[in-house]
N, C-alpha and C positions, 0 to 999 in steps of 0.2 A: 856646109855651104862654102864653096870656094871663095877667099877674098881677092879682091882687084887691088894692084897696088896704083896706090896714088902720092903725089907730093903735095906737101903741105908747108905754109912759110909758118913759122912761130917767132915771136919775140924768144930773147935767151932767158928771160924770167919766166917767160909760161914755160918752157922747156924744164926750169928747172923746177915748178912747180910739179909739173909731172913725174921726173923723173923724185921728189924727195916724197910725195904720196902712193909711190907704188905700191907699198904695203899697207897703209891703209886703207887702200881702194884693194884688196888682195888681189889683185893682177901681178904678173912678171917683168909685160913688157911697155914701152911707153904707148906704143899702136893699140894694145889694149886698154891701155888707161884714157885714151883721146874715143877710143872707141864708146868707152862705157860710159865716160863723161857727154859725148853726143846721148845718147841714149835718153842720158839723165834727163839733161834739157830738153828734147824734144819731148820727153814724159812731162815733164814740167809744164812748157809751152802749149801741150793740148790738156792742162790740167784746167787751164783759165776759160778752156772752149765745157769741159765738162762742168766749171761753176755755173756758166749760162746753162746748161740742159738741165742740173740740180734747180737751180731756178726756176725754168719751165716746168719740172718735175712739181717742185713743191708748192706751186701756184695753183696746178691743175691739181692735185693730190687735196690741198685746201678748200675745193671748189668741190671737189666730191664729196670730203668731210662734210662739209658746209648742205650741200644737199640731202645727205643722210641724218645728219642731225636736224633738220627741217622733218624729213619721215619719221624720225621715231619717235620726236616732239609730238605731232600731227595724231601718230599714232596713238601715243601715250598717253593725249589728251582724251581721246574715244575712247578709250579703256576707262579710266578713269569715270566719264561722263554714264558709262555702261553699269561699272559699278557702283555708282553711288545712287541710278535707280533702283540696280537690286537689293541695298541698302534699304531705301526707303519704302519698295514693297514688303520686305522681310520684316522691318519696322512696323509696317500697318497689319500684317498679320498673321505676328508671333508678338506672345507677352514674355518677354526678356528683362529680366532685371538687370540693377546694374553690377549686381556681383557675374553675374553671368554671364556678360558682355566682358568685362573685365577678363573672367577665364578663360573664354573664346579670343581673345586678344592675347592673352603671355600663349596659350597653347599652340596660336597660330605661328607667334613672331617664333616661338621656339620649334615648328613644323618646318616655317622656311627656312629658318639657319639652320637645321639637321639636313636638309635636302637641297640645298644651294638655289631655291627658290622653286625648285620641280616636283611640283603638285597634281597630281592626277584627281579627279573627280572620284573615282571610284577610290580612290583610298581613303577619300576625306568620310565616303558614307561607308567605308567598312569599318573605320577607329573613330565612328561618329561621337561615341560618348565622352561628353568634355570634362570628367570627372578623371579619368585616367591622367 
């Protein structure tokens, strides 16, 4: 892109600040050192416009979290409420002792941490025997 020249007033300090940061701003000339220092600040000054969008970001992002944790609670609780009648039918009629229950409980906890909690039905009645 072609540049346009233009005249610019500078105090002799900022001149000379320019001119003794050339190298570490790695530019050659002072035009590009005035240049990339614009740059800077204008990044800078729309940095304080993206804390606001961040903001609106993390409010509405809060508010979805907030929503899904509502459903999976919701959910979790119907699961739960599912399971503990099939509990108590399974209770009224099978005679389980409590060693038994006992080994269907380490078998289980040790089913779901082998499988990261993914249990199919059919697997449960093909390795049904809780003695293994």
């Amino acid at each position: 892109m072609k540049k346009i020249k233009t005249g610019t007033m500078l105090l002799p300090k900022t001149i000379k600040m320019c001119d003794d940061n050339l190298k570490l701003a790695n530019v050659k000339s002072r035009n590009d050192f005035i240049e990339k220092a614009i740059l800077f600040y204008v990044s800078y000054l729309n940095s304080s416009n993206n804390a606001y969008i961040n903001d609106i970001l993390d409010k509405t992002l809060d508010s979805k979290f907030s929503l899904l944790e509502d459903r999976i609670s919701k959910t979790l609780f119907k699961q739960s409420v599912e399971i503990n009648m099939l509990n108590h039918i399974i209770a009224t009629i099978s005679d389980l002792d409590q060693e038994t229950i006992n080994l269907l409980r380490k078998k289980s906890i040790q089913e779901v941490k082998e499988t990261t909690g993914k249990i199919s039905l059919d697997e449960v009645v093909k390795n049904s025997d809780i003695t293994k």
